[in-house]
C-alpha positions in Angstrom: 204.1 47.8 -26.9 205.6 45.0 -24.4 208.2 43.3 -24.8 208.8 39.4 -23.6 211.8 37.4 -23.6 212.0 33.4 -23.9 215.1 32.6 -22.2 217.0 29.6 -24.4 220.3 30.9 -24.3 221.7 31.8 -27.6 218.1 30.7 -29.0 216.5 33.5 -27.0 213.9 35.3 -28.6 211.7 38.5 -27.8 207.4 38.7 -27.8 206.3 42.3 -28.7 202.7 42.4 -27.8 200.5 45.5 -28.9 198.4 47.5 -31.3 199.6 48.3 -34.6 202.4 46.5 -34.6 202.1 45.0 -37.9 202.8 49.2 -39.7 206.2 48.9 -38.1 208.8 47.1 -40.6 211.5 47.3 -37.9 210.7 44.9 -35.6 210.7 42.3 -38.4 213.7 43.7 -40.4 216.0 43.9 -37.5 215.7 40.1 -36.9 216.4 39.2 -40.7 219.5 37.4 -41.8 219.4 38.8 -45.3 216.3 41.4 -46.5 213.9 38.6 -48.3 211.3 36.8 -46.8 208.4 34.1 -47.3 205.3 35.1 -46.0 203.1 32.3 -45.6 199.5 33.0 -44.6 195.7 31.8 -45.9 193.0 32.9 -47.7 191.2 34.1 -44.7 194.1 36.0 -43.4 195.7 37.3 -46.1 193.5 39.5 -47.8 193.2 41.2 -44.1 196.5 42.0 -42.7 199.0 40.6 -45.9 200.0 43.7 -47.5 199.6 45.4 -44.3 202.6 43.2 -42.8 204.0 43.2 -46.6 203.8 47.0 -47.5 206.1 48.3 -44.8 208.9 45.6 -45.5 208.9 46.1 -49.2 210.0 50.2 -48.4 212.2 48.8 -46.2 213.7 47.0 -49.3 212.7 43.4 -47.8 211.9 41.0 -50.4 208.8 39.3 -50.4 207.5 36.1 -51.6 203.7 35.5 -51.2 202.5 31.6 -50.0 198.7 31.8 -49.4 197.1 28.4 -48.3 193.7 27.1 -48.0 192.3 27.7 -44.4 191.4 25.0 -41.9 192.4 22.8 -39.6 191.7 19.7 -42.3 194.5 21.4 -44.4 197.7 20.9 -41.7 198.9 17.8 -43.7 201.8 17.0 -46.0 200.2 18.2 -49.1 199.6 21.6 -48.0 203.2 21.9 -46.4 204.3 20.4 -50.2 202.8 23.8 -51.3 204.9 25.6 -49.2 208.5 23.9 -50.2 207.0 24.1 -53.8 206.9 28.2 -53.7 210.3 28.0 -51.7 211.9 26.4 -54.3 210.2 28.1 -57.5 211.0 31.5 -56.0 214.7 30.0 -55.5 214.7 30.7 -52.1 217.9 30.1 -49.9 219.4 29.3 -46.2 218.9 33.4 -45.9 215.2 33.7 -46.4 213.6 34.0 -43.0 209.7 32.3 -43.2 207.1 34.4 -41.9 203.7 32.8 -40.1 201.0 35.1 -40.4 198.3 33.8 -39.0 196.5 31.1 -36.5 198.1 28.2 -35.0 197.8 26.1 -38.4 199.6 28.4 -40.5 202.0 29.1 -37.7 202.6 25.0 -37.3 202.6 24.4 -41.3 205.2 26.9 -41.7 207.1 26.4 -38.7 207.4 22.8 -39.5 208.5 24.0 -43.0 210.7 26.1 -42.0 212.3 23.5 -39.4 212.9 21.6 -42.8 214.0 23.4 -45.8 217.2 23.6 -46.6 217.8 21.9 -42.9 216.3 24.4 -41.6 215.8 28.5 -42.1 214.8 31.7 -39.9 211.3 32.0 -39.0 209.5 34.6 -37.3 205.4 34.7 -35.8 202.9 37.0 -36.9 200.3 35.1 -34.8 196.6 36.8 -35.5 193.9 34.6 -33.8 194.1 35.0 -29.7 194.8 31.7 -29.2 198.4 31.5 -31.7 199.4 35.0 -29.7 199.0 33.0 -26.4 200.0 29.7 -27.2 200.7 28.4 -30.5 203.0 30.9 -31.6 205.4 30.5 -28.5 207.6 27.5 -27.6 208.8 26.2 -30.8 206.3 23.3 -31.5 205.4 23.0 -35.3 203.7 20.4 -37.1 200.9 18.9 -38.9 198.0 16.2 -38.4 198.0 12.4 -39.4 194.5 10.7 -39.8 195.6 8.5 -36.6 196.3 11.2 -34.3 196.8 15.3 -33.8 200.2 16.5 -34.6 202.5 13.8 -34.8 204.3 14.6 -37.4 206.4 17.7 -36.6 209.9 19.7 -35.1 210.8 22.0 -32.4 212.1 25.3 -33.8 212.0 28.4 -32.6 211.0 31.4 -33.8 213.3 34.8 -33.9 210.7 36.7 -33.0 207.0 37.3 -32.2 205.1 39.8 -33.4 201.2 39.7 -31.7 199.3 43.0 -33.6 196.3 43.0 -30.6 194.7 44.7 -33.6 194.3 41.6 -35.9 191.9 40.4 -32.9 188.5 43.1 -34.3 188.5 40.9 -37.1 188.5 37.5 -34.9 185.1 35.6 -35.4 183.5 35.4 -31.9 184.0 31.8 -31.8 187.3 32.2 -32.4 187.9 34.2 -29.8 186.6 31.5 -27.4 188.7 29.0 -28.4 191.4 31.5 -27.8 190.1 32.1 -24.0 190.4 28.1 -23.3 194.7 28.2 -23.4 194.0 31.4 -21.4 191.9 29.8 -18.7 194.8 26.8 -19.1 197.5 28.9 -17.7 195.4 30.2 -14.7 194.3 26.2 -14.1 197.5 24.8 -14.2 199.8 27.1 -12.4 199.0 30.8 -11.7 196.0 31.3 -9.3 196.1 35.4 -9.1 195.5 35.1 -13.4 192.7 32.4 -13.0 190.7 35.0 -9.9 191.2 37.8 -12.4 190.0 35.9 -15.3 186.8 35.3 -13.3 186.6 38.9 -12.1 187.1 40.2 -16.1 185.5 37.8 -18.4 182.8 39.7 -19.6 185.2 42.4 -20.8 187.3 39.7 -22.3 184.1 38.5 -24.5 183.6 42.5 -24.8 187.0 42.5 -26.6 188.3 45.1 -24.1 191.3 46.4 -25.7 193.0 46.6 -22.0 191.8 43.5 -20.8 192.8 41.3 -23.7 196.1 42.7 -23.7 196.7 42.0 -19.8 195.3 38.3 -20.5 198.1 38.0 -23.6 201.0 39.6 -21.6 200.3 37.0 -19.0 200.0 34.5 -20.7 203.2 34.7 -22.7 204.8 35.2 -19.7 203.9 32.0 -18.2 204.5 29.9 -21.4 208.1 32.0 -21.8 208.3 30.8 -18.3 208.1 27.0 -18.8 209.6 26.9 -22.2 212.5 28.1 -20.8 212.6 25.7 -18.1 211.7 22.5 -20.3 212.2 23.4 -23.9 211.5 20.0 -25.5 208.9 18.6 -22.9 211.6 16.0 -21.5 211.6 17.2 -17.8 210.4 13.8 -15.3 208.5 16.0 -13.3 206.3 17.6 -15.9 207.6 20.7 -16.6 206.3 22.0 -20.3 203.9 18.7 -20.6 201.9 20.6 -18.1 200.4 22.9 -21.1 198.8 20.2 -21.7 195.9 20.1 -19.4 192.8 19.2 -21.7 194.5 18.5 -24.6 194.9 14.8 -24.6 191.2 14.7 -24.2 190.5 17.3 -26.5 193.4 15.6 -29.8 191.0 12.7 -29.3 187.6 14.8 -29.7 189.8 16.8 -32.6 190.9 13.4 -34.2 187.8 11.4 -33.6 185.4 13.9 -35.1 188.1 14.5 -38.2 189.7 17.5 -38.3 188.1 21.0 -38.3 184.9 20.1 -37.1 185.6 21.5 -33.5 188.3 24.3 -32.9 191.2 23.3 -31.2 190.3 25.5 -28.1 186.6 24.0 -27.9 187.9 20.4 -27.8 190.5 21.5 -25.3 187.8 22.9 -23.3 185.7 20.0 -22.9 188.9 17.8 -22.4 189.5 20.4 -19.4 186.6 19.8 -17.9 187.0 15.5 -18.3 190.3 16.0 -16.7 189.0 18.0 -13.3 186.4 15.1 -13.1 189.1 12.6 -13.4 191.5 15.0 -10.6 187.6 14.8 -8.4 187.9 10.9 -8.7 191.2 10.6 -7.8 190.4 12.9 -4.9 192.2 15.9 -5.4 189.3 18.4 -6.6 185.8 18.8 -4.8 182.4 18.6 -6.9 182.7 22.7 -6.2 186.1 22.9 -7.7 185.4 20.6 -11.4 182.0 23.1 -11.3 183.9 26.2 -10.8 186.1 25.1 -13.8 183.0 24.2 -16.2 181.5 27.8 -15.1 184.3 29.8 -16.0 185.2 27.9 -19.8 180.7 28.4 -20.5 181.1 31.6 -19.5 184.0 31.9 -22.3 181.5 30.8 -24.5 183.3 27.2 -24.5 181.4 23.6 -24.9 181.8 22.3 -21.4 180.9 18.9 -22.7 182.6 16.4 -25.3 180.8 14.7 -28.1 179.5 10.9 -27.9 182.6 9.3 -29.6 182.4 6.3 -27.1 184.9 5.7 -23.8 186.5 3.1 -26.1 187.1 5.3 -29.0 188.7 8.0 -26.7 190.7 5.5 -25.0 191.6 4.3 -28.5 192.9 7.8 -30.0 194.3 8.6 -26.5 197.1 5.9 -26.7 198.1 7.6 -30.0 198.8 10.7 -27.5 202.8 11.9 -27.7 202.9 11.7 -24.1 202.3 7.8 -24.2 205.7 6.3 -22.8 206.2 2.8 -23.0 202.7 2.2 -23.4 201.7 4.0 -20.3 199.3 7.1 -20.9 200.6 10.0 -18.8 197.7 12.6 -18.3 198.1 16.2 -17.2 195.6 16.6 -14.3 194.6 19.6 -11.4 196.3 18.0 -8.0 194.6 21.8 -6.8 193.4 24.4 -8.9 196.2 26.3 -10.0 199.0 23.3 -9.3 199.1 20.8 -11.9 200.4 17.3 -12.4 201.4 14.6 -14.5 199.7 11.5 -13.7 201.0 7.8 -15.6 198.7 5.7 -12.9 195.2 6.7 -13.1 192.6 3.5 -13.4 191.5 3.1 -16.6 187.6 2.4 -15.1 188.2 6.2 -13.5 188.9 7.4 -16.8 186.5 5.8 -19.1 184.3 7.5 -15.9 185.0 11.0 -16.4 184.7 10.4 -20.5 181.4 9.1 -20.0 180.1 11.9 -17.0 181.7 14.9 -19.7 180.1 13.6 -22.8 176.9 15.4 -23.9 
């Protein structure tokens, strides 16, 4: 096991990253304010890995209460999180009870957000099970859910007390899940750690393989960077970018999410192909080469990524793009490569450039 630390001060929290994890009670009972928890999962994760997270606790003398919601992106809205605060209160839950995520990045968001919210606010804890909630999602404190006019807009930082990431929940991680965990993987390389984006290059066919070495390196690394800029910018209010720079793609990619309604392409996949429109909008501003935005689209294919985004129309993109959260005074700000491995935040880009790159990256 390794152990991380995200370095907020008397909010500070540790990342244990490793196989097995999820047999040992004590990493989750030793960050417990009283011995009962919520474990809020789906009904593709549940019958997996809940009674293997559950079983430990309950000999520990943890109580458990059992929230199991439908799966899928379309569900991150207010009525599922209503099924959440409806089991909270039924099972009388208090200020005590500590919220557990276990699984992907929507779970983790509905019941972060929940979590952020009952009561004003209880204990949580990450049991992240898809690769990209172990790299991203589960780290940093962002939760949330969807409204039909743009991708997570409704939401609350809170951090967790702890993250648990079992590299063993992975075996049973569809392929194309896997992928879309990859993309916030190939993000951190892109945006601000070279050495990680040459060995990404050098190892992704193990990474596809499911390499229990390599996949574990990739996660370690990437927390690390995350922990890294969380720290430095927990709420994304730093001038100079700071945390908005995890956002390379995504702008791109919430309007391929929201356009094409929810669910219909992985967070990871859109992301991808929103990559790939911002390095052709860095090349027309001048900072990449034609070498550089194809060295990008190699590496995401090769990840088993779409490099291209679907035909929603410039003006549709442009449309669900000014719904973005890092619209300020009207002005989109998008995160962009000013190098590979060095990214920026850009508020001045032509709008002709970018309805450009759209319209080059759309299939």
């Amino acid at each position: 096991m390794r152990t991380l630390n995200v370095a907020l001060g008397e909010r500070a929290y540790p990342i244990l990253i490793g196989p097995g994890l999820l047999d040992r009670a004590a990493g989750v009972t030793n960050a417990l304010v009283a011995p009962r928890l919520a474990i809020v999962s789906n009904t593709t994760v549940a019958p997996l890995y809940f009674e293997k997270l559950a079983g430990p606790l309950r000999q520990a003398g943890v109580g458990i209460t059992a929230i199991v919601l439908p799966d899928g992106e379309s569900h991150k809205n207010w009525e599922t999180l209503n099924l959440i605060f409806d089991a909270l209160l039924k099972e009388r839950c208090d200020r005590t009870t500590t919220i557990v995520a276990l699984g992907g990045g929507v779970v983790g968001d509905l019941a972060g957000f929940a979590a952020a919210s009952y009561q004003r606010g209880v204990p949580f804890i990450q049991v992240p099970t898809t690769l990209l909630a172990q790299v991203d999602s589960s780290v940093g404190g962002k939760t949330g859910i969807n409204h039909p006019r743009g991708k997570n807009m409704v939401g609350a930082f809170w951090q967790p007390k702890l993250v648990l990431a079992d590299t063993d929940t992975l075996g049973t991680l569809p392929a194309r899940e896997l992928s879309a965990g990859l993309a916030e993987v190939i993000k951190y390389g892109l945006i601000r750690d070279l050495p990680f984006l040459e060995w990404l290059e050098a190892n992704m066919a193990e990474l596809m393989a499911r390499d229990a070495a390599a996949l574990s390196y990739a996660i370690e690394r990437s927390c690390a960077n995350k922990a890294e800029v969380v720290a430095g910018d927990e709420r994304e209010t730093a001038k100079d970018g700071g945390r908005a720079l995890l956002n390379l793609g995504h702008t791109f990619g919430h309007a391929i999410e929201t356009g094409l309604g929810y669910g219909q392409w992985l967070h990871g996949e859109a992301v991808a192909a929103g990559t790939v429109m911002a390095a052709e909008l860095s090349r027309r501003l001048g900072w990449l080469t034609q070498s550089d935005v194809a060295r990008v689209r190699d590496l995401l294919a090769r990840a088993g990524l779409p490099v291209s985004g679907p035909k929603l129309g410039a003006d549709r993109y442009l449309d669900l793009m000014g719904h973005d959260k890092k619209v300020i005074a009207g002005k989109l700000r998008l995160v962009l490569l000013q190098q590979i491995g060095t990214a920026v935040t850009c508020g001045d880009a032509a709008a002709t450039d970018i309805r450009a790159a759209i319209e080059d990256c759309c299939a």
